[in-house]
SEFIMAR-428764 format. One line per 4 residues: their letters; for each residue x, y, z of N, C-alpha, C. Coordinates in Angstrom, 3 decimals. Example, Ala and Ser with C-alpha at 12.3 -4.5 7.8 and 13.67 -1.06 7.14 Angstrom:
as> 13.190,-5.690,7.800,12.300,-4.500,7.800,13.200,-3.300,7.800 | 12.850,-2.250,7.080,13.670,-1.060,7.140,12.900,0.030,7.870 .
END
This chain:
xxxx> 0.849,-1.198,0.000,0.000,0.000,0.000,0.887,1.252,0.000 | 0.959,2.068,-1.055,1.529,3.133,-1.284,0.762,4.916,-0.438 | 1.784,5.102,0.519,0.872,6.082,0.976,1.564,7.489,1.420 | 1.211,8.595,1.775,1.602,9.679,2.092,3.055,9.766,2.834 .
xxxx> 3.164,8.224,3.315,4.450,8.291,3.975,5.151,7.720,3.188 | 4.716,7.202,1.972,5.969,6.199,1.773,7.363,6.723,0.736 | 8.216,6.077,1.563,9.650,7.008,0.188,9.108,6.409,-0.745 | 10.304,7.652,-1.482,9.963,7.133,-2.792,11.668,7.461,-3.323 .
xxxx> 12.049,6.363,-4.193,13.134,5.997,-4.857,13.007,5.760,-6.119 | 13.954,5.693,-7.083,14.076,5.986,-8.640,14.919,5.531,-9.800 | 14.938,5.955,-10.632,16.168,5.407,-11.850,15.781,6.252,-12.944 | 16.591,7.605,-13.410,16.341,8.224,-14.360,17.021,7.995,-15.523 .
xxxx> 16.330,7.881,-16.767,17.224,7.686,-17.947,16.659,7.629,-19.042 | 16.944,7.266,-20.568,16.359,7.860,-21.823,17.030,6.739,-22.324 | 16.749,5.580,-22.799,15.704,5.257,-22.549,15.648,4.574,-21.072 | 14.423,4.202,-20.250,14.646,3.809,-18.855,13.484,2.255,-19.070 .
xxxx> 12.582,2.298,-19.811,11.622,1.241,-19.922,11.971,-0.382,-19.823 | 12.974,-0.240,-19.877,13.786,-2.119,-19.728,14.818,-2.080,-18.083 | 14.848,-1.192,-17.378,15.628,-1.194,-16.735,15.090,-1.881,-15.651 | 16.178,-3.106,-14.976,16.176,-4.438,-13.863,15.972,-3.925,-12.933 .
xxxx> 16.449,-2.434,-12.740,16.479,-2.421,-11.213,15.290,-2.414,-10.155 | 13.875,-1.578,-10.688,12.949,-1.400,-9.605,12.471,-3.301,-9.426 | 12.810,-4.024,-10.375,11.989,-5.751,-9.454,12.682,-5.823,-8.459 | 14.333,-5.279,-8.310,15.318,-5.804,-7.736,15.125,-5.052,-6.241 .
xxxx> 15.260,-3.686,-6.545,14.375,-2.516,-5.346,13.213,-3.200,-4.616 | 12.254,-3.454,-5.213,10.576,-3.635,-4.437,11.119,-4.759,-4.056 | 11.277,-5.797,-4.890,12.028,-7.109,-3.619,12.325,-7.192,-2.368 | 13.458,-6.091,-2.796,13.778,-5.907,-1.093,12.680,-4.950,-0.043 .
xxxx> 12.608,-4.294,-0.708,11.576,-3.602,0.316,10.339,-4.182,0.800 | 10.397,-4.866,-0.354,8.873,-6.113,-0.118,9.365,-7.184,1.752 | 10.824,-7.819,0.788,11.332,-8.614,2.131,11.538,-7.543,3.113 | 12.036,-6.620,3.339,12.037,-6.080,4.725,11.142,-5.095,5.392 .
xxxx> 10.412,-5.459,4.918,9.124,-4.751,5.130,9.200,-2.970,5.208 | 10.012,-2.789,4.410,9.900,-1.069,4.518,9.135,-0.008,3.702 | 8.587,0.381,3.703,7.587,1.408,3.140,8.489,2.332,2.218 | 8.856,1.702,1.210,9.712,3.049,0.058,9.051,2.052,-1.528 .
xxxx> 9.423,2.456,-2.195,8.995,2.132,-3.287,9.528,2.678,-4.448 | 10.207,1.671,-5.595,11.037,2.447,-6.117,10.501,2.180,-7.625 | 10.421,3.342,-8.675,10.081,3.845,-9.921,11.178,3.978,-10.983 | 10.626,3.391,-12.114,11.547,4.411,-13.590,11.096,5.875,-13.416 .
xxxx> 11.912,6.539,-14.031,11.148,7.965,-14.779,11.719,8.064,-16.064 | 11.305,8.080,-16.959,11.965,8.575,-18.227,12.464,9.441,-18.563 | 13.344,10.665,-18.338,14.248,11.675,-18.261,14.375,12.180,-19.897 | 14.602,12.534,-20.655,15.244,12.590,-21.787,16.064,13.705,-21.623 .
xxxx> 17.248,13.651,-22.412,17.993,14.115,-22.361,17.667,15.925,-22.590 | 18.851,16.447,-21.821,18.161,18.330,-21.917,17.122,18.182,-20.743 | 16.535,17.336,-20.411,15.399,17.754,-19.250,15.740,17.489,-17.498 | 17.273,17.176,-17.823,17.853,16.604,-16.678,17.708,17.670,-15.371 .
xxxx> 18.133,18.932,-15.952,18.182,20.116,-14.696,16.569,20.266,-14.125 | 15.274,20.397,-14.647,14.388,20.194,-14.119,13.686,19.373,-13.573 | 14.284,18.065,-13.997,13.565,16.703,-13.217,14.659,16.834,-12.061 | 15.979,16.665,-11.655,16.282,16.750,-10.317,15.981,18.085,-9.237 .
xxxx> 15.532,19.111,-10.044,14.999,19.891,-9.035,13.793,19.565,-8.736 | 12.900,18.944,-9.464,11.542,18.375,-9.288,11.540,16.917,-8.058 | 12.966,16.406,-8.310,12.995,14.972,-7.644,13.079,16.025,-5.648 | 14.123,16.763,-5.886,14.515,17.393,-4.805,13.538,17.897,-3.549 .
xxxx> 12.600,18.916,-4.749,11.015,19.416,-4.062,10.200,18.296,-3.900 | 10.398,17.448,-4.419,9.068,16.590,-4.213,8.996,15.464,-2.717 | 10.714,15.808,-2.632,11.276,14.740,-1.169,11.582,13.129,-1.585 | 11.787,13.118,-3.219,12.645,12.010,-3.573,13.706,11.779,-2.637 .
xxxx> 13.435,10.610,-2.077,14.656,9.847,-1.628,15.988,9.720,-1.844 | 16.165,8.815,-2.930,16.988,8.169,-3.921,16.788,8.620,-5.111 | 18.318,8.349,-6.215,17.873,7.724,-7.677,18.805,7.393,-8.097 | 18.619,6.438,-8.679,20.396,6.487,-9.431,19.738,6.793,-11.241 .
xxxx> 21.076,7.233,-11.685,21.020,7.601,-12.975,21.618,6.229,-14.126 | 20.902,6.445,-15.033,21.906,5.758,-16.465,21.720,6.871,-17.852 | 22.134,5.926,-18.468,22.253,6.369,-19.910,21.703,7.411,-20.108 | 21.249,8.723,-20.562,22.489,9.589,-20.672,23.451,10.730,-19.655 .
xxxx> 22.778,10.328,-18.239,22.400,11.366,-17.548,24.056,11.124,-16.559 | 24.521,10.139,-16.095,26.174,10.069,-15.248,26.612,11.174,-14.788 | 27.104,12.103,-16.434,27.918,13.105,-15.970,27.288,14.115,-15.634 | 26.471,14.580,-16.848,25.522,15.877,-16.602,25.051,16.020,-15.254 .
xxxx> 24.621,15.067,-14.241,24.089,14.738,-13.455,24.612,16.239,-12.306 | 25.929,15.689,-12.341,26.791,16.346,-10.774,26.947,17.492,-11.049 | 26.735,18.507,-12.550,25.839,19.589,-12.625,24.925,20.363,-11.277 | 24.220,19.129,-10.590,23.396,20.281,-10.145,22.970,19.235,-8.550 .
xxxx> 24.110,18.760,-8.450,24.776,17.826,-7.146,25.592,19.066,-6.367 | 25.227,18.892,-4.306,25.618,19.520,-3.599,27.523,19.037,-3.321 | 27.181,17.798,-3.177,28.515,17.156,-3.580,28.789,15.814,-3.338 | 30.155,15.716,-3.905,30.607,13.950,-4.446,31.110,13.505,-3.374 .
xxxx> 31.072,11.963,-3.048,31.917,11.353,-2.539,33.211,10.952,-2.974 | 33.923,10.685,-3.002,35.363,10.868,-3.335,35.619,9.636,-4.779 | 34.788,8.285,-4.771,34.811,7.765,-6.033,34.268,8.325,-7.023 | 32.792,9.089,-6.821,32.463,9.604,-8.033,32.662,10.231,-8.459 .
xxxx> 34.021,11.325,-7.312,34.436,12.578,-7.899,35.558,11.962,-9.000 | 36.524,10.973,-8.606,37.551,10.509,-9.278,37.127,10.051,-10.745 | 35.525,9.471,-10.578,35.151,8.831,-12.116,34.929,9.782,-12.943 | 33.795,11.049,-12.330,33.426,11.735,-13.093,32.246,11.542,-13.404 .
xxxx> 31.758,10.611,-12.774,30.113,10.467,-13.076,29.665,9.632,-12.188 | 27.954,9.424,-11.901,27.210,9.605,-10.567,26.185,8.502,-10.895 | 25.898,7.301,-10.806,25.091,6.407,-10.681,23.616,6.249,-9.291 | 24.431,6.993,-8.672,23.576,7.117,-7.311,23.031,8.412,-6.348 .
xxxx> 22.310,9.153,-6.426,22.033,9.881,-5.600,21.389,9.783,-4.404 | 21.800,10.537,-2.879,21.089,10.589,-2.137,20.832,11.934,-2.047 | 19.682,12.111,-1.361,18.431,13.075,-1.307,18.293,12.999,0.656 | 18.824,14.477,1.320,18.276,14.852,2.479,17.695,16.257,1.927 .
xxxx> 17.487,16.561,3.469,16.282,17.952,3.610,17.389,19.004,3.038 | 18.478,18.816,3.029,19.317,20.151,3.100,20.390,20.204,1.742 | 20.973,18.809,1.542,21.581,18.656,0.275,21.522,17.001,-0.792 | 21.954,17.026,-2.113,21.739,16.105,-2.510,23.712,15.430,-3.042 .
xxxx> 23.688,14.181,-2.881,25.256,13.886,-2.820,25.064,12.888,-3.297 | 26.246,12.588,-4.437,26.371,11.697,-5.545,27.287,10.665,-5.520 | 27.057,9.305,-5.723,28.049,8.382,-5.680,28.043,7.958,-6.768 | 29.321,6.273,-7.299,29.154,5.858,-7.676,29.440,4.558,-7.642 .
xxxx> 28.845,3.324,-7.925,28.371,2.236,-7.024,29.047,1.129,-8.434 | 28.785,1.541,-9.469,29.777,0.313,-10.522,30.489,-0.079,-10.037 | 31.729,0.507,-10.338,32.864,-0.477,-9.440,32.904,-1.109,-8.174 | 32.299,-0.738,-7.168,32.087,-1.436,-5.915,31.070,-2.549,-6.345 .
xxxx> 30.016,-1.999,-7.096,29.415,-3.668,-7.927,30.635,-4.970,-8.838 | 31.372,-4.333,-9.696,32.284,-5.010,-10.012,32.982,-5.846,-9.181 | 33.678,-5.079,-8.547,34.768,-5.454,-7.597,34.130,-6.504,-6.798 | 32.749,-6.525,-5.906,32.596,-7.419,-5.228,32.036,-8.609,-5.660 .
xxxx> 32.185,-8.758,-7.110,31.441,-9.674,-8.083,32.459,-10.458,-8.194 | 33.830,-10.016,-8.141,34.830,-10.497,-8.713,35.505,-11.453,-7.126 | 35.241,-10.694,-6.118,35.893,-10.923,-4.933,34.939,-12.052,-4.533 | 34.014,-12.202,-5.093,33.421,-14.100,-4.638,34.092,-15.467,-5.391 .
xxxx> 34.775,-14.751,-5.984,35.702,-15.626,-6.809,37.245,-15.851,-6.001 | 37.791,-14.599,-6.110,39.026,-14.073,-5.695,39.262,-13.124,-4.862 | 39.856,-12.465,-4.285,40.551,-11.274,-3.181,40.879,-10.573,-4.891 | 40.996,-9.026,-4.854,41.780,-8.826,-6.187,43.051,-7.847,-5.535 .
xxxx> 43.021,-7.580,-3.946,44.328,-7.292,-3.405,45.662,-8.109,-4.096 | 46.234,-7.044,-4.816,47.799,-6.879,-5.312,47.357,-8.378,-6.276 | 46.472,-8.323,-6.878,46.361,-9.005,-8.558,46.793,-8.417,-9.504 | 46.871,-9.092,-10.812,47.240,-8.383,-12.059,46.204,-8.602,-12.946 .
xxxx> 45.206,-7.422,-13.084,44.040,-7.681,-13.757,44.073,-6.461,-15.011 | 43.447,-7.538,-16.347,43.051,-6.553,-17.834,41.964,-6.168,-17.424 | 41.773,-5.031,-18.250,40.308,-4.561,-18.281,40.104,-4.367,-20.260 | 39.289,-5.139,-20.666,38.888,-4.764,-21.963,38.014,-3.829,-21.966 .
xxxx> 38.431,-2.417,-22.719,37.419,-1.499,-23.412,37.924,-0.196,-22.536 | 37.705,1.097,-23.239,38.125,2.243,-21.788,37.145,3.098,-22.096 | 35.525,2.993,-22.189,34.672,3.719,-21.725,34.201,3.571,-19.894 | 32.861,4.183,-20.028,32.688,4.660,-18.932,32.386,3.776,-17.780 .
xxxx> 32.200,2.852,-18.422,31.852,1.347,-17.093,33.363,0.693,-16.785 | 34.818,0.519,-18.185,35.749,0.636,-17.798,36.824,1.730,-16.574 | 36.157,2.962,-17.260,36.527,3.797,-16.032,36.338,3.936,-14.577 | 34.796,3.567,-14.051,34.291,3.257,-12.837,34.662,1.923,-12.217 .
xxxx> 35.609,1.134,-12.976,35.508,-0.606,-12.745,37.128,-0.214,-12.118 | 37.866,0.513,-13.257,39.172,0.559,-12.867,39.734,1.173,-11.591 | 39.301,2.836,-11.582,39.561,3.882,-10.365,39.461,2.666,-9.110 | 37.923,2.223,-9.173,37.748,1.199,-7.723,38.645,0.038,-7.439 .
xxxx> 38.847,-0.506,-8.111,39.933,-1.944,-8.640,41.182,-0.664,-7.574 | 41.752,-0.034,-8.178,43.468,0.585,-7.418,42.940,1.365,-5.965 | 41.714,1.632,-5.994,41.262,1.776,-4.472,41.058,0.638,-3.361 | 40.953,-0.480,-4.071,41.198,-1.716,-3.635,42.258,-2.441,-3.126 .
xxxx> 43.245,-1.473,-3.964,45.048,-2.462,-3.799,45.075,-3.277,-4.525 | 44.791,-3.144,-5.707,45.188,-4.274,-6.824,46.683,-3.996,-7.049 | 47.402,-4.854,-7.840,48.543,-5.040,-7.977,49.001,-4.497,-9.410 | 48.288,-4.323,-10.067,48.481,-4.200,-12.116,47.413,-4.144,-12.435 .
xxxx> 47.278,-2.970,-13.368,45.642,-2.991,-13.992,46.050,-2.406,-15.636 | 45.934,-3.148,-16.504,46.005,-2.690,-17.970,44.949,-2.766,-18.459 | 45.005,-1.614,-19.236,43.754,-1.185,-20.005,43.567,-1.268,-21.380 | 43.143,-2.783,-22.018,43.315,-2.817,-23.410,41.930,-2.306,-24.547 .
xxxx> 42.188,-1.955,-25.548,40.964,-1.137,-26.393,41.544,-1.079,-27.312 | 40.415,-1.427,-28.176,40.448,-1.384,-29.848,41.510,-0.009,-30.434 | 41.050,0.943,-29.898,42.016,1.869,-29.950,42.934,2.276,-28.826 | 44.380,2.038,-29.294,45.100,2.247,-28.382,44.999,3.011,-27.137 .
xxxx> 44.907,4.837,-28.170,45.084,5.896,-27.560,43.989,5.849,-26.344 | 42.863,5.953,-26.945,41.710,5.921,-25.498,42.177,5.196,-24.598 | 42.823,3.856,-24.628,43.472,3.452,-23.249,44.446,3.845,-22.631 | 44.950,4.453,-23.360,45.854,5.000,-23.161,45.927,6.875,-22.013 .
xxxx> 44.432,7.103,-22.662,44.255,8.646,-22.103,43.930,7.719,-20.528 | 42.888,6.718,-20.634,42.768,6.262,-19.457,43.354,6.086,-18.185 | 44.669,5.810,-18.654,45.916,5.130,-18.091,46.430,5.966,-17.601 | 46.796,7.380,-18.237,46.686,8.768,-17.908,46.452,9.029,-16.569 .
xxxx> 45.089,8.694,-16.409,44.170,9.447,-15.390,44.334,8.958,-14.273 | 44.168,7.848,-13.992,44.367,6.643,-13.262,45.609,6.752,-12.681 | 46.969,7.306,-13.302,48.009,7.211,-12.850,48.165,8.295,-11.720 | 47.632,9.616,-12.192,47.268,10.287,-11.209,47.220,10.211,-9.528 .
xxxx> 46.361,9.046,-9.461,45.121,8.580,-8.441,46.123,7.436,-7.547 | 47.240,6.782,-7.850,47.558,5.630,-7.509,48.719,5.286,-7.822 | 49.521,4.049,-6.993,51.027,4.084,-6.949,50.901,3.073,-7.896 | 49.766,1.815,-8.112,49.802,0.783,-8.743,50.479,1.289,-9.963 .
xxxx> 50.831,-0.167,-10.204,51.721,0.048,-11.554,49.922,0.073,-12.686 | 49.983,0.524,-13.894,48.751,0.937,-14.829,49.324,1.007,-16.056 | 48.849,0.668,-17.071,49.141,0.790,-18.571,48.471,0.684,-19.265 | 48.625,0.908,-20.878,47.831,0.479,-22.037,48.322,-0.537,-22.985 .
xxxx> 46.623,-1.014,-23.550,47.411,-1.956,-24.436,46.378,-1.825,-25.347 | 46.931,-2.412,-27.480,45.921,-2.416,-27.880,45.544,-4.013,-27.947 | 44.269,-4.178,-28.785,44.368,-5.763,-28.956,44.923,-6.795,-29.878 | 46.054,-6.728,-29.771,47.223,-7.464,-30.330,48.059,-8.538,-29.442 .
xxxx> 49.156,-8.463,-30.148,50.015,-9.649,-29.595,50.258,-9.338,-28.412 | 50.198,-8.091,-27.706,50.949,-7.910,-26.727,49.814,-7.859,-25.525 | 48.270,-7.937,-25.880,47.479,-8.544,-25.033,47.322,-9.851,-24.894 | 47.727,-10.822,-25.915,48.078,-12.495,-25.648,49.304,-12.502,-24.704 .
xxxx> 50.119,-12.047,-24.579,51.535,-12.244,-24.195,50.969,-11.604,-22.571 | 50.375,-11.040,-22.192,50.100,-9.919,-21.134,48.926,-11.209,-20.255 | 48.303,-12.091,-21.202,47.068,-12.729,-20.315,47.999,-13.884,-20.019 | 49.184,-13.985,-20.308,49.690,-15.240,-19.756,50.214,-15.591,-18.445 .
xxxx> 49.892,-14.207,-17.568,50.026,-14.317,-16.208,48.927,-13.538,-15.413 | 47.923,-13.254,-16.334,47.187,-12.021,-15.298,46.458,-12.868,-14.687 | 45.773,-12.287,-13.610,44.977,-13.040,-12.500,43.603,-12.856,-12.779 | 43.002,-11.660,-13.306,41.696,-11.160,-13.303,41.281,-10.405,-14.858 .
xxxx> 40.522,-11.242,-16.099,40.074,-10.707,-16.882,38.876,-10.220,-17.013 | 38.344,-8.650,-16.849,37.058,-7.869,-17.254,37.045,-7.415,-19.078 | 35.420,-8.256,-18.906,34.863,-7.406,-20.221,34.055,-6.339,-20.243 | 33.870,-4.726,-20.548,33.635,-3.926,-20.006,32.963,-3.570,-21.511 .
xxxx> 32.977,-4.100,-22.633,32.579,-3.678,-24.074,31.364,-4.260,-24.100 | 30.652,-4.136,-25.266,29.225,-4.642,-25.658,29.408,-5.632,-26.305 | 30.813,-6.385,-26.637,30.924,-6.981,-27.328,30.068,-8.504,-26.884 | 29.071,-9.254,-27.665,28.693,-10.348,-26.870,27.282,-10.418,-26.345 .
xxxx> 26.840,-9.011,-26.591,26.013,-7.906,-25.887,24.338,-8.498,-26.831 | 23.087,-9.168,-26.405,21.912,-9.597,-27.646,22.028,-7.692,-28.638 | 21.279,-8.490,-29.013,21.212,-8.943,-29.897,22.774,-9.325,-31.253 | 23.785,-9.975,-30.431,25.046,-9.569,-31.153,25.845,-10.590,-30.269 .
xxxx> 24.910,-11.584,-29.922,25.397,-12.238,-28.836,26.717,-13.467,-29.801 | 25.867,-13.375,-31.099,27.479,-14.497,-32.232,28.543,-13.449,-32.310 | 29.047,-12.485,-31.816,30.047,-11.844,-31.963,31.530,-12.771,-31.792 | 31.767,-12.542,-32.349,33.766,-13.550,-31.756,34.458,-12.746,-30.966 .
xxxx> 34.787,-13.687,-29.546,34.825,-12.443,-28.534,36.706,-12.270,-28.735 | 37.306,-11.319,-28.337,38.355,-10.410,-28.671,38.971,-11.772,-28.047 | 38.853,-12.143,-26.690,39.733,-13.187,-26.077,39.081,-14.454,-26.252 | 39.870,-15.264,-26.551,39.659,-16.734,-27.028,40.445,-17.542,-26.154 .
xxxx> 39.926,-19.097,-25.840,40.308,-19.691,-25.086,42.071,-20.348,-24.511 | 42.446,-20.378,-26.387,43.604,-20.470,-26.134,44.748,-19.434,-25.507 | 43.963,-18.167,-25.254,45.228,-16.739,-24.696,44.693,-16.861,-23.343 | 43.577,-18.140,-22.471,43.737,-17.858,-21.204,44.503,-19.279,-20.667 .
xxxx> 44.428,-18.992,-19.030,44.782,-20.496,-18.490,43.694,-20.570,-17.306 | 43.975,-21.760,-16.903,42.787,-22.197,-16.000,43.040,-21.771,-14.854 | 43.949,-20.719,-14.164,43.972,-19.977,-13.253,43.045,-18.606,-12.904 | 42.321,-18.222,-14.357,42.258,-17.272,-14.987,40.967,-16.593,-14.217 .
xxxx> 40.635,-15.925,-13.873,39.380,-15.368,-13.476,38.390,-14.300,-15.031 | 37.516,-14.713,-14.668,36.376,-14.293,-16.172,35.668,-13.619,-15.735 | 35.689,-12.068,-16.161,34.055,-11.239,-15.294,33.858,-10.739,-16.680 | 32.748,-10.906,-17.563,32.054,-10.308,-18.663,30.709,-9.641,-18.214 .
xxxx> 30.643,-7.874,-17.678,29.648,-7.228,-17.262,28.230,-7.105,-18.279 | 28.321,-7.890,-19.138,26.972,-8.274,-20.219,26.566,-9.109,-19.755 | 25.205,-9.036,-19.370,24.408,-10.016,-18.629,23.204,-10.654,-19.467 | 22.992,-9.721,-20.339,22.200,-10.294,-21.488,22.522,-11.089,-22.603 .
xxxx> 23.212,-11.839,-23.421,23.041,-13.466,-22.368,23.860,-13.776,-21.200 | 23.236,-14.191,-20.473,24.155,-14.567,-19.028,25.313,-15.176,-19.592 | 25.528,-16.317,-20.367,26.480,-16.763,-20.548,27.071,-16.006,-22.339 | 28.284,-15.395,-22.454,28.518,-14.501,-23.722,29.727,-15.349,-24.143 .
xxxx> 29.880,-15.380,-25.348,30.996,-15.926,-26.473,32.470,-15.777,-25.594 | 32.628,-14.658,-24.602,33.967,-14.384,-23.791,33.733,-15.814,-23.065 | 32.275,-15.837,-21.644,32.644,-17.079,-20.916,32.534,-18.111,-21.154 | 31.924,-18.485,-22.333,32.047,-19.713,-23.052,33.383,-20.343,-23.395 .
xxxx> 34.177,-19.305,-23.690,35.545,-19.483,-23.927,36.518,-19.638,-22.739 | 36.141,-18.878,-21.951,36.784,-19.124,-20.445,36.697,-20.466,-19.675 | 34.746,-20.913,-20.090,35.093,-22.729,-20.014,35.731,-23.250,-20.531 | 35.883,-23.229,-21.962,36.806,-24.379,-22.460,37.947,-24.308,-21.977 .
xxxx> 38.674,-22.919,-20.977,40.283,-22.893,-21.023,40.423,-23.472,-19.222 | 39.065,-23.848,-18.859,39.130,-24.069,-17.747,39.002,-23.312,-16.307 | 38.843,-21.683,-17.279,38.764,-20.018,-16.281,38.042,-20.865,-15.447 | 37.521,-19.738,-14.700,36.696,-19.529,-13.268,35.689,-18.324,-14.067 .
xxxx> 34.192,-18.198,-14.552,33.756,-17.577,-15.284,32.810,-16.868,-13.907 | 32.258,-15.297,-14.412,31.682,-14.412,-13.672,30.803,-13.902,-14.714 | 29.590,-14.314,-14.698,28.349,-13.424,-15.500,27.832,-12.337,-14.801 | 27.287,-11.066,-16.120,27.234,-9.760,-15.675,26.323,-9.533,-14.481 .
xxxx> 24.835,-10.634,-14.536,24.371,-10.219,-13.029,24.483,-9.735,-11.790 | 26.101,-10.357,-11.606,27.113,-10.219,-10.366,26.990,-8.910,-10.115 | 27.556,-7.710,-10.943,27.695,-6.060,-10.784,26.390,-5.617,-10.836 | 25.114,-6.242,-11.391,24.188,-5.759,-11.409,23.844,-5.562,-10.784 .
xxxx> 23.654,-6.581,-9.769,23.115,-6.613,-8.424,23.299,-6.161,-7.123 | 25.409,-6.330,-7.186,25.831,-5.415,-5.889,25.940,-4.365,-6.497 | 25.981,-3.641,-7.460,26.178,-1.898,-7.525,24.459,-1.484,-7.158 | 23.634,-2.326,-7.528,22.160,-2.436,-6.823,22.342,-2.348,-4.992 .
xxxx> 22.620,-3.114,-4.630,22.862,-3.503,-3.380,23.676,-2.286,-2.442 | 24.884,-1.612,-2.945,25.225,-0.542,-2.733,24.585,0.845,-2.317 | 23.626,0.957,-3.985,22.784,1.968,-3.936,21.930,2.063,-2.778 | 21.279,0.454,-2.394,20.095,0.793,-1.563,20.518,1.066,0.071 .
xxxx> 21.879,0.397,0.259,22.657,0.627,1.327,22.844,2.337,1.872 | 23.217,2.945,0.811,22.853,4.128,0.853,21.837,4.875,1.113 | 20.999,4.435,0.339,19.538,5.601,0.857,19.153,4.682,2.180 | 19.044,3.514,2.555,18.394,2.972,3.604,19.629,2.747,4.633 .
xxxx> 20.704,2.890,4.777,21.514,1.741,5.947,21.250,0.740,5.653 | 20.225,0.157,5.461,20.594,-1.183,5.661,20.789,-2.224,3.880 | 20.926,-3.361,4.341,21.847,-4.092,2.748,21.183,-5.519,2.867 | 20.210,-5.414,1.690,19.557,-6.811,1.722,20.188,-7.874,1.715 .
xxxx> 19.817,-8.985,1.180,20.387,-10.197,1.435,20.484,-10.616,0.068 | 21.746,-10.860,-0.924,21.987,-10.900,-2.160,21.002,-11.799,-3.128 | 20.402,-12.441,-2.000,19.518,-13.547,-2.661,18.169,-12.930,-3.597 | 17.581,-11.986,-2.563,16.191,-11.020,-2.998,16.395,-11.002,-4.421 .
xxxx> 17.778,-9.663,-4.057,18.175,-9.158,-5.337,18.115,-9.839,-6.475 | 18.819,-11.286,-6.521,19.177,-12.536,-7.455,18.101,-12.829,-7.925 | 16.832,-13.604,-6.989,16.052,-14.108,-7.282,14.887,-13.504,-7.962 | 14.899,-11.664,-8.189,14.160,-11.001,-8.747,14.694,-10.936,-10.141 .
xxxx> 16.143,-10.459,-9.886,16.334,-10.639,-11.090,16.334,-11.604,-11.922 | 16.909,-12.583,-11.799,16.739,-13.583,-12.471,15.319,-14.327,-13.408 | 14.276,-13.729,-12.227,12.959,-13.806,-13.016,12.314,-12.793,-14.047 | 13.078,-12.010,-13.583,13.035,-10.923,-14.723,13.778,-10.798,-16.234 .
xxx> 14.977,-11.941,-15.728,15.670,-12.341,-16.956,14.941,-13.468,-17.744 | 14.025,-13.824,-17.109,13.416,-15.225,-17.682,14.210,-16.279,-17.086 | 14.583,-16.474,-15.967,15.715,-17.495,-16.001,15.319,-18.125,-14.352 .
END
């Protein structure tokens, strides 16, 4: 029963109509019996500055943002917490009486997707691709204490600006690579491979994924953040080499799990989350 008291929580974005998160939200709120309730809004782009002053007056809770809204976002944010200031863009907002403050929860979704597998303290982990889910995956990864983090992409240079930035931020050793010989030669000891591209991604799910079974070993850790198909042409390949494979649900759910930690204190029980989603995947 939705009523005068109840929060209210969100997800703004253009398009927003397919987005997992509110089954994953009401789940939990369903299991812990708390009175919030969480919504799409459809945002389109350019309308961003008036829907968060609208979210603000109205005593929105929460929201986290996607597609197109990240950066524009912290525009008209009181202020960052120290990851989202480093990324540059804002997946999560909280909402008090007095100011509104922006996080960002990807990489802490990543990272702890990866850490049910492995510790990634002082690992040597690739990251394929250096957009913006690469960027939020990486910053968190060397806030972690990873050991080596290379950043390989179709085009060099962009991994390269990446690598840049990052170096900034951290003593870890960081580099670029493109996808060539010298990313086969580079996976022959790393500990932790992320796919951070669309590659694999439905409708495109026959794609031939960049890494193939023979450039891993069965030490190998597999996180491909495409969850649509759960299983993608990358971890298929990671079975045959014997990896340890990680489907995208994993980040879905704790950068989910994060968010709600935030607006509520408290942190459901990974299962809710899972078991909503998953039915929502058909699965």
């Amino acid at each position: 029963m939705i009523t005068g008291k109840t929060g209210l929580m969100g997800i703004m974005g253009d398009p927003v109509e397919h987005s997992l998160s509110p089954p994953m939200h009401n789940a939990a709120f369903q299991q812990l019996k708390l009175d919030h309730v969480y919504v799409p809004f459809h945002v389109k782009r350019g309308n961003l500055a008036p829907a968060i002053l609208g979210a603000r007056n109205m005593g929105i809770k929460g929201l986290n943002l996607t597609i197109p809204h990240k950066i524009e976002v912290i525009n008209y944010l009181d202020e960052l917490d120290e990851v989202a200031e480093l990324i540059g863009a804002v997946n999560t907002v909280k909402f008090t009486e007095t100011n509104a403050v922006g996080y960002n929860t990807d990489g802490v979704g990543a990272v702890k997707a990866i850490e049910e597998a492995t510790p990634v303290k002082g690992k040597k982990i690739i990251i394929l691709g250096a957009g913006g889910a690469a960027r939020a995956i990486s910053f968190q990864l060397l806030l972690s204490g990873v050991g080596e983090v290379l950043i390989a992409n179709r085009t060099r240079e962009k991994a390269c600006n990446l690598r840049d930035d990052l170096k900034e931020t951290s003593m870890a050793s960081v580099d670029c690579l493109g996808l060539d010989d010298e990313l086969t030669w580079e996976l022959k000891d790393t500990d932790v491979l992320i796919n951070t591209t669309p590659v694999g991604m439905h409708p495109h799910q026959d794609d031939e994924p960049v890494v193939t079974s023979d450039m891993m070993h069965s030490d190998l850790v597999v996180n491909d953040i495409v969850y649509n198909p759960l299983e993608t042409g990358l971890l298929r390949e990671a079975g045959k080499a014997g990896a340890q494979a990680i489907n995208g649900t994993k980040m879905l759910i704790y950068q989910g799990l994060e968010s709600f930690s935030i607006w509520t204190g408290v942190t459901p029980p990974v299962e809710v989350f899972e078991t909503a989603l998953m039915r929502e995947l058909g699965y």
